[in-house]
N, C-alpha and C positions, 0 to 999 in steps of 0.2 A: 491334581494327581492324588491317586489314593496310598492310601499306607504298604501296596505292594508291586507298587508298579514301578520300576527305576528305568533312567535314560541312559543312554549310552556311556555318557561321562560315567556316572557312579559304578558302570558294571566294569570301566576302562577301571577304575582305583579297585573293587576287587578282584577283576584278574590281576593287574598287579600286586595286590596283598596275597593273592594265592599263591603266585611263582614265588615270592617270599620266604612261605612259610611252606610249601614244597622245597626248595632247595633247600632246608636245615633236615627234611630227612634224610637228605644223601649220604651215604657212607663214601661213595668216590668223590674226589675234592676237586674234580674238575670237572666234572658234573653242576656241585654245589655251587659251584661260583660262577657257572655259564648262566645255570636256569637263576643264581641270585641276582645274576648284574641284566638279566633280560627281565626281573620284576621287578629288580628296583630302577632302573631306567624308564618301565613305566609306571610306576608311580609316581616320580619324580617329575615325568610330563604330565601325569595328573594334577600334583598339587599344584604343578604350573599354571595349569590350565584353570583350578579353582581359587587360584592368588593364595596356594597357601605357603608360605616363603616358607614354617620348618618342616616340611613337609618334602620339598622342594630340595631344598638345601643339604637335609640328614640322604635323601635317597641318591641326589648325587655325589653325596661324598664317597657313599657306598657303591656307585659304580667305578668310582674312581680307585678305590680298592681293591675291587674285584678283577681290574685291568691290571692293575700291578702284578697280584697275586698269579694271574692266567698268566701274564709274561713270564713271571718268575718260573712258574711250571713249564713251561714253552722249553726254558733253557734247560732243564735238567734233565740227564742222561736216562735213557729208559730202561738199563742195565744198571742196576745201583751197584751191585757186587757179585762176586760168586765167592763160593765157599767150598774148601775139600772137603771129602768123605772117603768114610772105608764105604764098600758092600752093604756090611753086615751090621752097620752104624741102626739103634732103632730109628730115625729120621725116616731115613732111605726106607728102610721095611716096610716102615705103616705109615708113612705118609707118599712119597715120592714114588714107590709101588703103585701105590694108585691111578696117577697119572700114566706114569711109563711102568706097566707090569713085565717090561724085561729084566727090570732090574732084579727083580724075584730070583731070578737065573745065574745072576753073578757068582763068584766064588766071592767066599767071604774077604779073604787076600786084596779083591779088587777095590782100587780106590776109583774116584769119578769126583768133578770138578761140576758145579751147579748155579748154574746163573741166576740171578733173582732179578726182576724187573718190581723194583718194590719188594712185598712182601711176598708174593709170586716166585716159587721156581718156572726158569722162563724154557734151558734148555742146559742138559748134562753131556758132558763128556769122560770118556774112560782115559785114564793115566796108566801109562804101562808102568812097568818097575824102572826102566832106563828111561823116563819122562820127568820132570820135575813139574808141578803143580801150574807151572809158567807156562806149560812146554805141554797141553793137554793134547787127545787128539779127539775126532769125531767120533761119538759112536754111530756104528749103524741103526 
């Protein structure tokens, strides 16, 4: 075999080095940990395959992490929280405007209730004045 030419096995441990070091760019974390635990899984049957025990050993402990870590994500709420507002709050203006440019239209008097799914506003509702923040309603 010449100095360029590799076999199946060695191109199986760089797709697994590559899903690797692709999943540390992700910004979403369950992304990171899907595409981590699908390249260190194969890597891990590579070092199998090439009898390399730490090889072997570090990439499935790393699956075994990454399974936890998905479960863990699995169970948390996809609503983390909402948050009240006026109208005329700068948030609502230049940022949530964007998304829902009704909001542009409120009177400034109007408060609205904001759900976050993360860092994400997910979906808002307007509060009358005889409503308590508990007590929102839909907007149209």
């Amino acid at each position: 075999m010449n100095g360029f030419e590799l076999n199946w096995l060695e191109l199986y441990g760089y797709l697994g080095s590559a899903l690797i070091a692709i999943s540390l760019m992700m910004s979403d974390i369950r992304k990171l940990r899907w595409i981590n635990l699908v390249g260190a899984g194969s890597f891990a049957s590579y070092g199998l395959l090439i009898n390399a025990w730490p090889v072997t050993i570090l990439n499935g402990f790393i699956v075994l992490i990454d399974v936890v870590h998905l479960w863990q994500l699995s169970r948390q709420s996809t609503v983390s929280r909402s948050i009240e507002f006026a109208a005329s709050d700068t948030y609502v203006q230049t940022v949530l405007a964007d998304v829902w440019p009704q909001l542009h239209e409120l009177p400034d008097s109007q408060r609205l209730c904001v759900e976050f799914g993360g860092a994400q506003p997910k979906a808002f509702t307007l509060i009358t004045q005889q409503e308590s923040a508990s007590e929102p309603r839909l907007a149209a």
